[in-house]
Each structure stands twice: as structure tokens, then as C-alpha cells.
SENU-58933 format. One line per field, with one value per residue (C-alpha): residue number from 0; residue in one letter; chain; x, y, z. Coordinates in Angstrom, 2 decimals. Each point is the difference from the previous one (the first is absolute). Layout:
<rs>
n <- (NUM ...)
res <- (A ...)
chain <- (A ...)
x <- (X ...)
y <- (Y ...)
z <- (Z ...)
</rs>
This chain:
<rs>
n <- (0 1 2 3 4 5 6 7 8 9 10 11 12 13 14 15 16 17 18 19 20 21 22 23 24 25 26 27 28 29 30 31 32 33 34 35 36 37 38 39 40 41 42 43 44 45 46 47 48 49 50 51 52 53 54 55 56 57 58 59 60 61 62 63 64 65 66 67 68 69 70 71 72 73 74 75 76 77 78 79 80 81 82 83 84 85 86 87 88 89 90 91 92 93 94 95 96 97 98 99 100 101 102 103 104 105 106 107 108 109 110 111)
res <- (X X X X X X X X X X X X X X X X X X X X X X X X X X X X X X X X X X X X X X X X X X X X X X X X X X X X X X X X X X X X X X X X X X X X X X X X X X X X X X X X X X X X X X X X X X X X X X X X X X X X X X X X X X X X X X X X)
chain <- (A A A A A A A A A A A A A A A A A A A A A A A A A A A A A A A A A A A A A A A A A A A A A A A A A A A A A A A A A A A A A A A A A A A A A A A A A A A A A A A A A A A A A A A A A A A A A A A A A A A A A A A A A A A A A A A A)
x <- (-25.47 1.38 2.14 0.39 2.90 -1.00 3.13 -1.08 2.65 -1.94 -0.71 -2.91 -2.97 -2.98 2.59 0.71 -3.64 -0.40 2.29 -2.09 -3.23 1.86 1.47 -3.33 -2.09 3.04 -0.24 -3.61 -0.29 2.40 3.21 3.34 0.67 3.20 0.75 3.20 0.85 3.12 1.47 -2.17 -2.81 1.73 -1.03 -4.03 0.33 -0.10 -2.89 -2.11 0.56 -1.01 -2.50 -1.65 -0.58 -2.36 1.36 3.58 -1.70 -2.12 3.56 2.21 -2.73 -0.39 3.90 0.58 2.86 3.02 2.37 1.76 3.22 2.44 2.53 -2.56 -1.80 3.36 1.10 -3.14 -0.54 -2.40 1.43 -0.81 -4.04 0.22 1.68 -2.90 -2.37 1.27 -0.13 3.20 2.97 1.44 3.45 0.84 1.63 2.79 -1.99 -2.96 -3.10 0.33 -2.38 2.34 -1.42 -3.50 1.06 1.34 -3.27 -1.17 -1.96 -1.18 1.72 -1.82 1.63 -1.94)
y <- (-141.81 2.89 2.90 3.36 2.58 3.43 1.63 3.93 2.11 2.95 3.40 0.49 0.02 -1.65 -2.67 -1.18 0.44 -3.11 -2.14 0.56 -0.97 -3.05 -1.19 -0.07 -2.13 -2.26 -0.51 -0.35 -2.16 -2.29 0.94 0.26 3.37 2.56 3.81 2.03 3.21 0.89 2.53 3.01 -1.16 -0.14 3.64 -0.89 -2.27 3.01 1.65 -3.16 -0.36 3.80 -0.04 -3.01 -1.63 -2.07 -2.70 0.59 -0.98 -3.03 -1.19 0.45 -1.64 -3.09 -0.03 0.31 2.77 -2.30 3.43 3.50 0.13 1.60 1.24 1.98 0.99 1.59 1.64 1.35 1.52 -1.93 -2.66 1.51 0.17 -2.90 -1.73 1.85 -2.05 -2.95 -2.78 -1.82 1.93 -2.62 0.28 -3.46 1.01 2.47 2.16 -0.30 -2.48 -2.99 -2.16 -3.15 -0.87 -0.06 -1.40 -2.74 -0.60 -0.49 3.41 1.84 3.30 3.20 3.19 2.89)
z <- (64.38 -2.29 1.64 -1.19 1.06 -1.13 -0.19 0.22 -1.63 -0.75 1.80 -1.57 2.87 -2.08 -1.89 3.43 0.90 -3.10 1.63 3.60 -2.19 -2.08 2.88 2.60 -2.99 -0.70 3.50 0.49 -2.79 1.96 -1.24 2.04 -0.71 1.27 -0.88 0.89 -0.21 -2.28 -2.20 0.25 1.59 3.36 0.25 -0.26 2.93 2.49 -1.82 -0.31 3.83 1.20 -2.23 0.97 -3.15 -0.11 -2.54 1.32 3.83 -1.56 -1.09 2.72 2.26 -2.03 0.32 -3.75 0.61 -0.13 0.56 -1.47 -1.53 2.56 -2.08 -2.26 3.22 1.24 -3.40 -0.72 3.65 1.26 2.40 3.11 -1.19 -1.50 3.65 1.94 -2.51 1.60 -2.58 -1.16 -1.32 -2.73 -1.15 -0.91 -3.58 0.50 2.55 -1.96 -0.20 -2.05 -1.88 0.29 3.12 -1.56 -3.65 2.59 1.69 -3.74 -0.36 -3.20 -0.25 -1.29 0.15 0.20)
</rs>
């Protein structure tokens, strides 16, 4: 089976909004499939969440949110929303959220 970490690094709401709709037909099409929030994006995770979003649900409830960076979350002043969001705050890479552990796992990386 192939498996595909979509590295978001942008804060740009509908370049995220292709990795939600890349990521749910990898996923239904059978692939093992990841995303995590870095860089930038950190700061859509909060409005994806009040807003309800309907791709950003879809993915979180098929579990394909592997985490947010904490260290971006925290400089760019979002920790505490992103916390309250509840999904994992990864910090595995000096504070802030590796792809090691996925290129490990033998995932594809795309970086968004």
C-alpha cells in the first residue's frame, strides 16, 4: 500500500483546502494517507475547526490529521486554539513536527 504525508506549510486557506481534497481521494482510493499542520498553516487549523469545514471534518474523522506543529502554533499565537482543537501537538524535531518519523514508516512526502 502507498502512503502519503502532506506536509501543509502554507497559510493560504484554499491551498490547504487541496491538500483536504488530495488527501480524502488518496485515501478513498485506498491509500495510507497523513497531513500535518506546519509553518503557516498552523494558523488555519482554528478556522477550519470554528468554521466547521466540511473537508477539514471529513479528514479529521477518518483520522487522517496526524498533528500541528507546536512550535509554529506557539510563535505564531495560536497554541492555545490550536490545544482547544484537541488533536496532537507534534514537536518531535527541535519543538517542531518532523517528517522523519513518516519518511521512516516509508511515506511519500508532499509539501504543500
Amino acid at each position: 500500500m502507498k502512503k502519503i504525508l502532506f506536509y501543509g506549510m502554507t497559510g493560504e486557506k484554499m491551498c490547504f483546502q487541496h491538500i483536504f481534497l488530495n488527501a480524502l481521494d488518496l485515501d478513498a482510493a485506498g491509500y495510507e494517507v497523513k497531513i500535518i499542520f506546519e509553518g503557516a498553516s498552523v494558523k488555519l487549523l482554528p478556522q477550519f475547526h470554528k468554521e466547521e469545514n466540511p473537508l477539514y471534518l471529513k479528514a479529521r474523522d477518518k483520522g487522517l490529521i496526524a498533528g500541528v506543529c507546536l512550535a509554529c502554533s506557539k510563535v505564531l499565537g495560536v497554541y492555545e486554539d490550536n490545544k482547544e482543537v484537541g488533536l496532537p501537538l507534534l514537536a518531535d524535531m527541535s519543538g517542531h513536527a518532523g517528517i522523519k518519523p513518516f519518511v521512516n514508516e516509508d511515506y511519500s512526502v508532499v509539501s504543500m
